[in-house]
C-alpha positions as CSV (number, residue, x, y, z in Angstrom):
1,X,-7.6,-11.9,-16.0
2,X,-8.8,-8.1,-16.7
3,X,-7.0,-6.5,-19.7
4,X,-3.1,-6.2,-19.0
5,X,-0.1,-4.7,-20.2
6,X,3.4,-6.2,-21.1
7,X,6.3,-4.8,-19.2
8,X,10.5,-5.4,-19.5
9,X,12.9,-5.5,-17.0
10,X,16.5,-6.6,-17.6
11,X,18.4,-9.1,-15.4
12,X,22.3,-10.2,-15.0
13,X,22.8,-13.0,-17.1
14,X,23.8,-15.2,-13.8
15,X,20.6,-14.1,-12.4
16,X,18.2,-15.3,-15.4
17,X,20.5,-18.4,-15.6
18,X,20.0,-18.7,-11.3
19,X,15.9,-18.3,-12.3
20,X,15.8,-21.0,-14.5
21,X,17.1,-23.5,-12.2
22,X,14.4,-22.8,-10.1
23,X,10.6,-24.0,-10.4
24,X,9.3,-20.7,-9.8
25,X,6.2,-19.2,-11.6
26,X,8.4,-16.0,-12.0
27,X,5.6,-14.0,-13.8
28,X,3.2,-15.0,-11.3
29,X,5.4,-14.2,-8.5
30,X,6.9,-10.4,-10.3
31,X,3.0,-9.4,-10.7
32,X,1.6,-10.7,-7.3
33,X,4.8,-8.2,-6.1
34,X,4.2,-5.3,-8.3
35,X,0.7,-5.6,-7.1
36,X,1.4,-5.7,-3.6
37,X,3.4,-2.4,-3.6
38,X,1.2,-0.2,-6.3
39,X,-1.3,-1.3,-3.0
40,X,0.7,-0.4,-0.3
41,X,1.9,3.1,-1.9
42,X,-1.5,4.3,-2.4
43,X,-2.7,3.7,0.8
44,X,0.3,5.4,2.1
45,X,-0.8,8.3,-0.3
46,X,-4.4,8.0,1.4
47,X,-3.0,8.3,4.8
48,X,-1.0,11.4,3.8
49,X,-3.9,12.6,2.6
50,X,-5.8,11.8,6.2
51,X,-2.7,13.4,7.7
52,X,-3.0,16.5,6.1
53,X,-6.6,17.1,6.6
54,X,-6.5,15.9,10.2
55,X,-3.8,18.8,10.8
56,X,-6.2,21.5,9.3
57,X,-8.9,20.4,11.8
58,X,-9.3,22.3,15.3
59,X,-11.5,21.0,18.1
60,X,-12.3,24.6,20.8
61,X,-13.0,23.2,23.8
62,X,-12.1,20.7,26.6
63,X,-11.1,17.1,25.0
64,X,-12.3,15.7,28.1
65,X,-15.8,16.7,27.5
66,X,-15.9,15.2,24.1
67,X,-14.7,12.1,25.4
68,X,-16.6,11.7,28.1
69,X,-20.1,12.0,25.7
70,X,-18.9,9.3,23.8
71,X,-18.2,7.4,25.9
72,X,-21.6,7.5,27.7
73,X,-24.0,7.4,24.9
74,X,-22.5,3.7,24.8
């Protein structure tokens, strides 16, 4: 594992008490989550990002004709 950092969260008694019962790598399981959503969120950034460029880009001219080109050249 690559360097890491140690992070707190606090937890009802009756939940930590429920998460003991249960055979659950909870560390494994809290990071594999954290990771998953750090993920998603910056690729929502990126398409925000894609979004706000595609808006600033204007095409003069007939879409057909573009489409039409690329679609023969295959």
């Amino acid at each position: 594992m690559a360097e890491s950092e140690i992070i707190t969260i606090r937890v009802p008694k009756g939940t930590k008490a429920a998460m003991r019962k249960m055979h659950i790598n909870w560390s494994e399981d809290i990071r594999e989550h954290i990771e998953d959503r750090v993920r998603a969120l910056k690729l929502l950034d990126i398409l925000k990002e894609i979004q706000k460029r595609q808006n600033r880009i204007r095409i003069d001219g007939d879409s057909t004709e573009i489409i039409r080109h690329y679609r023969d050249i295959r």
